[in-house]
N, C-alpha and C positions, 0 to 999 in steps of 0.2 A: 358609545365610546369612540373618540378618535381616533385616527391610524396615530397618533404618537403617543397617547396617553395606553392604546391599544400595544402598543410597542414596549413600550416602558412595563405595563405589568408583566410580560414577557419573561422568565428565565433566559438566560442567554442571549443566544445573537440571533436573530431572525426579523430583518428588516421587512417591512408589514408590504413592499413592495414584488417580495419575493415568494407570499405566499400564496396567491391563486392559481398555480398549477396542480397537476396532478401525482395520482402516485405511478405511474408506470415508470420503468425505469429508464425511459426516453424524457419522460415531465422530470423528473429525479436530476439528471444528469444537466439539465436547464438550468435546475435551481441551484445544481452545483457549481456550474459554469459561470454563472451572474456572480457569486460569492468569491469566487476564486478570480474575476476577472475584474473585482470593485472594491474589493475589502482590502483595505489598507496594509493588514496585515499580511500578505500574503509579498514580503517584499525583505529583500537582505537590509539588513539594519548597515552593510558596508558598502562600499565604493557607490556606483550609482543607483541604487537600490532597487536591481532587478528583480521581476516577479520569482519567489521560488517556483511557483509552479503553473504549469498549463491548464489547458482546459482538460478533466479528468472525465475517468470512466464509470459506468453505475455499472452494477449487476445485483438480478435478486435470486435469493433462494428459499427455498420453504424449509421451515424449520423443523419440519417433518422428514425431509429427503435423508434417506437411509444410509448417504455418504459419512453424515456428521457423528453416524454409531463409530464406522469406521477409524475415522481420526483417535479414539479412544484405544486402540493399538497400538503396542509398545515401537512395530517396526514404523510408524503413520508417526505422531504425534508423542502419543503415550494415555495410561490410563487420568493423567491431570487432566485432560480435556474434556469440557463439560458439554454439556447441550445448551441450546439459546434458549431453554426453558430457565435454566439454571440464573440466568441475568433476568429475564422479563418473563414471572410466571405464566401461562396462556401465549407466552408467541405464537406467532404464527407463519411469521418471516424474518430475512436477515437482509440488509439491504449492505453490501458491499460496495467498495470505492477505491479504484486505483487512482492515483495523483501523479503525473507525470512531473519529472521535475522541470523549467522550462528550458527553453533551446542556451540561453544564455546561460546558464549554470552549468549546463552539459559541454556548452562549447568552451566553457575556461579550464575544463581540468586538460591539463597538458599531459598527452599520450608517454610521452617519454620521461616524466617526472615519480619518482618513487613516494613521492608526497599528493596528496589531491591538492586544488585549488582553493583558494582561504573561500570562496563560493562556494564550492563544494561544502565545506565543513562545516560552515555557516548552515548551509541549507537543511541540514541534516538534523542539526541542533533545533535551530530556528524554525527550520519547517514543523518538526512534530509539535510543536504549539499551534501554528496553523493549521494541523491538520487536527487536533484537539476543537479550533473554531470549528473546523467541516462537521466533528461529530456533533457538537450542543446544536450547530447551526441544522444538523439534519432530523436530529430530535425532534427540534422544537418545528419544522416543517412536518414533519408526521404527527405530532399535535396538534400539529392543524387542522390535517384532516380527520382529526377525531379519534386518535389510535396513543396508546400507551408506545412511551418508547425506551430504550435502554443503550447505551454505551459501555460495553463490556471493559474494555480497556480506561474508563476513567469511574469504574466502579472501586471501591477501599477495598475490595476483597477480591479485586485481578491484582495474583502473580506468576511469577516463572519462576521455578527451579532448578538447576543446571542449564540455564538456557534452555528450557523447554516449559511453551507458555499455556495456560489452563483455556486460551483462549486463541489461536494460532488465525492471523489475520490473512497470511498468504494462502492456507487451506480454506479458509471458508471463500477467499475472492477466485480459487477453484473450483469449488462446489458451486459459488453464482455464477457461472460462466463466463470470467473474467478473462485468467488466463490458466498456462501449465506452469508448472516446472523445468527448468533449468539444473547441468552440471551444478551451477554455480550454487545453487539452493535458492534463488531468488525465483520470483512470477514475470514469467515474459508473457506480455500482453500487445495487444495491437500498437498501443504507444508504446511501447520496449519496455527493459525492464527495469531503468534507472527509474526509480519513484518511491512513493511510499502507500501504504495499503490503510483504511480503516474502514469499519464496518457500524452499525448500527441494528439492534433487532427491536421485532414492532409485533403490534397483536394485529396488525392490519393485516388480510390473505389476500398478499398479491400477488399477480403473474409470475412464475418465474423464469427466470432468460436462459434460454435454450445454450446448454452447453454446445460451443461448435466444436467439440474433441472427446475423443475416448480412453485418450492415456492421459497419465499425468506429466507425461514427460513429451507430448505429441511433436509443441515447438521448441525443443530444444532440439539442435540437430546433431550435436555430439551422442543425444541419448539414444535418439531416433533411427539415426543410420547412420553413426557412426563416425560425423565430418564435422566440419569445423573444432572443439577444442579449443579457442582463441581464450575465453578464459582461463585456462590452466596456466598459459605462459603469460599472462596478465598480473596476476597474483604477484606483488612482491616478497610475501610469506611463505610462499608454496605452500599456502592454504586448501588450493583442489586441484585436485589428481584427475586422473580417467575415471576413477570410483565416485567421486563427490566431493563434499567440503567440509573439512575438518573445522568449526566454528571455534573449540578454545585455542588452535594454532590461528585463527583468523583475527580474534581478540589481541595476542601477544600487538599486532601491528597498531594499532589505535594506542594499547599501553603503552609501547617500547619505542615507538618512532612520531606517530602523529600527537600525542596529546603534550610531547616537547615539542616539538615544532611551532603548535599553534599555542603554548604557555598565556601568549598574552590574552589568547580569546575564549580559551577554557575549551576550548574543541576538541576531538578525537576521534571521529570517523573519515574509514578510507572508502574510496568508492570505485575502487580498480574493476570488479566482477561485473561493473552494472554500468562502464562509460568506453567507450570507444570500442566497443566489441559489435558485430553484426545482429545483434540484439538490444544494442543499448536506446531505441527511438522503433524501433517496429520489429514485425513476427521475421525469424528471418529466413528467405528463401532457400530452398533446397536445391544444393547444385545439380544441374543436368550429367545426368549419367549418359557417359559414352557408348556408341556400339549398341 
């Protein structure tokens, strides 16, 4: 069979040129990077049609690790959260994906504006289609290498309830050793915490990436040790407090302000917690203590 008639019987997207790497999640994070950095889609349908997104992060975990019993607590996630058994019978891993959003999108939201930037809102919309290409596209790379695969969140039977999802994409890219937790409730990772998260589980048993943290909240530095805060006063909702982030007062702002705003493009996310804070593009440093 040819690489395009090879290609064509293919489900989804997996151009035949991207798949002879491996599965570590260094080979992973390659295959991700080509796709994100070539696929047409990964671009604002507005003004000059900047990349939504950079080059992203992998991380894997084993679908064994006894963190993911945990998430099944009411204070964690709650009891709706399932095991990666539950999406792909016989898992055996979870391969997790942070997506940074790119410099250009980041750099249009204007700090002083109670509004995000039509980029922003765009990307947000428009990206999770993109980021839906990363999941088939990363499927169908682990069927390559010979492995069943699954996408929990484009399964007919993933939902959320109250805002609380059976499948939680920021927990598990914590359990791969992605990143922590933030105030904000959002995953600050090495590329900061503006982005978007999706995961993929597989019956393949691969390495898993060494968490480099012991808390969940290790790089946040409000939670850590008590400085910074820059999100709280970020918030045009006063959505988070010193305690956390209130999500149905965080909701009110996308219904009540942004989704008139952007009327003509159908849009309504804000992106105040996750751009122009000491976290929004990397981990962020902890000030030197005096004395």
């Amino acid at each position: 069979m040819n690489a395009r008639a090879e290609q064509t019987a293919i489900p989804g997207y997996l151009p035949a040129r991207y798949a002879g790497g491996g599965t570590s999640a260094e080979a992973i994070t390659d295959f991700l990077a080509a796709l994100v950095d070539s696929d047409p889609r990964n671009a604002l349908p507005e003004g000059n049609n900047v990349p939504i997104f950079d080059v992203p992060l992998a991380g894997i975990a084993s679908a064994a690790d006894p963190l993911f019993e945990t998430l099944k607590r009411p204070e964690v996630v709650g009891p709706i959260h399932v095991d990666a058994g539950h999406w792909l019978p016989g898992a055996k891993s979870v391969v997790s994906v942070f997506l940074p959003f790119s410099k250009a999108v980041k750099k249009s939201y204007d700090k002083a504006s109670p509004l995000p930037s039509l980029e922003w809102a765009s990307s947000r919309q428009n990206g999770e289609v993109f980021v839906n290409v990363v999941r088939r596209g990363l499927m169908r790379y682990l069927e390559k290498h010979g492995s069943r695969a699954a996408a929990p969140n484009l399964d007919p039977g993933y939902k959320a309830v109250d805002l609380v999802a059976m499948w939680s994409e920021r927990h598990v890219a914590y359990i791969a050793g992605i990143g922590t937790f933030g105030l904000h409730a959002g995953l600050l990772t090495a590329k900061g915490a503006a982005g978007r998260i999706c995961s993929v589980v597989t019956d393949l048993d691969l390495a898993p990436t060494p968490r480099p943290y012991k808390g969940v909240y290790d790089y946040c530095l409000w939670l850590s040790d008590g400085t910074c805060g820059a999100c709280i006063k970020r918030c045009p909702v006063q959505a988070i407090d010193a305690q956390g982030k209130s999500h149905p007062v965080c909701t009110t702002n996308g219904a009540n302000n942004i989704r008139p705003a952007f009327k003509e493009w159908g849009y309504h996310s804000c992106g105040h917690c996750q751009t122009n804070l000491p976290c929004s593009d990397r981990i962020p440093k902890k000030p030197r203590r005096k004395g």
